[in-house]
Short mmCIF file of the C-alpha atoms (twelve columns), coordinates in Angstrom:
data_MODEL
# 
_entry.id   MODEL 
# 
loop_
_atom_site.group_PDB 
_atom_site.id 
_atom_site.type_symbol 
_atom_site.label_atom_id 
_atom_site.label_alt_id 
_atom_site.label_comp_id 
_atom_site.label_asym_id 
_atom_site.label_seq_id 
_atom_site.Cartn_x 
_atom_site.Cartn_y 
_atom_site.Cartn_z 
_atom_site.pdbx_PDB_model_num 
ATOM 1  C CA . UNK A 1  -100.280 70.956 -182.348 1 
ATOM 2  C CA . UNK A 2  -104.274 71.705 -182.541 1 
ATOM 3  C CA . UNK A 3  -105.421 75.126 -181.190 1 
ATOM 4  C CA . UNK A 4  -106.690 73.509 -177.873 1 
ATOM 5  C CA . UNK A 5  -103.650 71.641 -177.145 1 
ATOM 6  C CA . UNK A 6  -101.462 74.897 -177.848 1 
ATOM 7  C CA . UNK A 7  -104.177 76.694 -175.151 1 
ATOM 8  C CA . UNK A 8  -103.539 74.154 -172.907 1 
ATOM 9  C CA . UNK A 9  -99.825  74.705 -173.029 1 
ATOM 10 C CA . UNK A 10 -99.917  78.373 -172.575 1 
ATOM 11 C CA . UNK A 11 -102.681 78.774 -171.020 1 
ATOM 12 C CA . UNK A 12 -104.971 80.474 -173.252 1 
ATOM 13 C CA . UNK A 13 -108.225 79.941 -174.535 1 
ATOM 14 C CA . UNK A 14 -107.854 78.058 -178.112 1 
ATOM 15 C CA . UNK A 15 -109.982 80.810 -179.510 1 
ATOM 16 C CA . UNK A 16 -106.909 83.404 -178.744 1 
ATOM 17 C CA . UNK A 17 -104.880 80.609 -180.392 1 
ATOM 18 C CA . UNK A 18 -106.341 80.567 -183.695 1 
ATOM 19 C CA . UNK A 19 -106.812 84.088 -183.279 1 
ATOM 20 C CA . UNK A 20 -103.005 84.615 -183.784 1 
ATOM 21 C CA . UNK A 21 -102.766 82.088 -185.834 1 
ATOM 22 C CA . UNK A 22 -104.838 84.021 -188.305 1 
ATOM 23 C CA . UNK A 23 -103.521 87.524 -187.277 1 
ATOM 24 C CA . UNK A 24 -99.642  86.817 -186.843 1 
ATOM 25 C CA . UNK A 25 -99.475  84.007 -190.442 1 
ATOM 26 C CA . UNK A 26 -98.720  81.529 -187.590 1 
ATOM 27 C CA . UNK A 27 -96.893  78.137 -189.539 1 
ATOM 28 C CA . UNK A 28 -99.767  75.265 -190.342 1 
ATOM 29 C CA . UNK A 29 -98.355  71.977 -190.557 1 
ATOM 30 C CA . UNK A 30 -101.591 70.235 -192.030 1 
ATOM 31 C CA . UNK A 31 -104.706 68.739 -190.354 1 
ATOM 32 C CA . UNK A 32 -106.101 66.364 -187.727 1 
ATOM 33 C CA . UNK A 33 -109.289 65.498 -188.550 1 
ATOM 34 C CA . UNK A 34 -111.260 68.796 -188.784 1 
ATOM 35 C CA . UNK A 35 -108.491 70.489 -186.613 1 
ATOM 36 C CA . UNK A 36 -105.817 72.776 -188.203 1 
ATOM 37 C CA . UNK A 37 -102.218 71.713 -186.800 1 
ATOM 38 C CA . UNK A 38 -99.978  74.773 -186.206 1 
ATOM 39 C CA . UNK A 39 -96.276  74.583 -185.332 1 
ATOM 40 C CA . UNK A 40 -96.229  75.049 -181.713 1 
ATOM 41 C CA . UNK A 41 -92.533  76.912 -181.562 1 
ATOM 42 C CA . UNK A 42 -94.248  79.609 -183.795 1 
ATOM 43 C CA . UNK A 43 -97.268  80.268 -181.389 1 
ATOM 44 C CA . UNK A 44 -95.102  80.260 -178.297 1 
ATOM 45 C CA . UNK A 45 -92.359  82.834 -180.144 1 
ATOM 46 C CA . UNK A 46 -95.653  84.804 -180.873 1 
ATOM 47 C CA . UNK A 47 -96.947  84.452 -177.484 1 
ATOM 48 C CA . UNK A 48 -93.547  85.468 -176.129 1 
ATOM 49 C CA . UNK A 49 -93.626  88.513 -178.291 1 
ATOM 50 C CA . UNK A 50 -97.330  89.814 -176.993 1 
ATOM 51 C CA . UNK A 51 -95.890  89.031 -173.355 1 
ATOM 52 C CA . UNK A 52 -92.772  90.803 -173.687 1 
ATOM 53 C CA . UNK A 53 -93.997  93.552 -175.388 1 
ATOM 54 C CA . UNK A 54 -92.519  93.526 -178.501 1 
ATOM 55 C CA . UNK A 55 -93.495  93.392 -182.068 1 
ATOM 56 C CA . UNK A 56 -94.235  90.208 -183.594 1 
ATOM 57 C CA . UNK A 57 -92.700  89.718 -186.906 1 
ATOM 58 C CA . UNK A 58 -94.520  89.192 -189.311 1 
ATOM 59 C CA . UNK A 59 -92.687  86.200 -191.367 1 
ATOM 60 C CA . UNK A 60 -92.873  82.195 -189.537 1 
ATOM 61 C CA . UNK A 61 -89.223  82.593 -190.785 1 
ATOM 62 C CA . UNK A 62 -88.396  85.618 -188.931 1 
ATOM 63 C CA . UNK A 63 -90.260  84.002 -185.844 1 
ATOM 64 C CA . UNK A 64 -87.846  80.884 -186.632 1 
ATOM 65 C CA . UNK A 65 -84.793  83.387 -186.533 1 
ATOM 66 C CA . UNK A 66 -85.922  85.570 -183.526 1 
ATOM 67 C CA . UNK A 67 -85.846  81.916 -181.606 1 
ATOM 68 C CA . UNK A 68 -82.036  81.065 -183.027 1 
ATOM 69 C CA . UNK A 69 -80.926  84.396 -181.503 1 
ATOM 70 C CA . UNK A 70 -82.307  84.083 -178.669 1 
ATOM 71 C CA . UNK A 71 -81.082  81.172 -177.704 1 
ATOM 72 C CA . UNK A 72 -77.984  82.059 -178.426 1 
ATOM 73 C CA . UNK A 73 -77.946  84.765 -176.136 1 
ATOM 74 C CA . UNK A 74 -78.767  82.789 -173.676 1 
# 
């Protein structure tokens, strides 16, 4: 998912988007044209982690186990 489709989604602007993307390591799946593609599950477990207060970790793979346990507990 491009920036501006992952702003859409969560409403944010798509500058705040690739602003995580670059701060948090966020997963990039390739490219669309001149657009970088980002796996949207890691931008919304980062966004979840701003909103919630908590620490974003650091790793797409700790992201990608943060999600499993969560929905586990759920």
């Amino acid at each position: 998912m491009t920036a501006r489709e992952a702003a859409r989604r969560l409403e944010r602007e798509p500058c705040t988007i690739r602003k995580w993307a670059s701060r948090y390591r966020a997963r990039v799946l390739g490219r669309a044209g001149r657009e970088t593609v980002y796996d949207y599950d890691d931008l919304a477990t980062i966004e979840w982690c701003i909103w919630a207060g908590r620490p974003v970790p650091a790793t797409p793979q700790e992201r990608d186990q943060l999600r499993v346990t969560r929905r586990a507990a759920a």
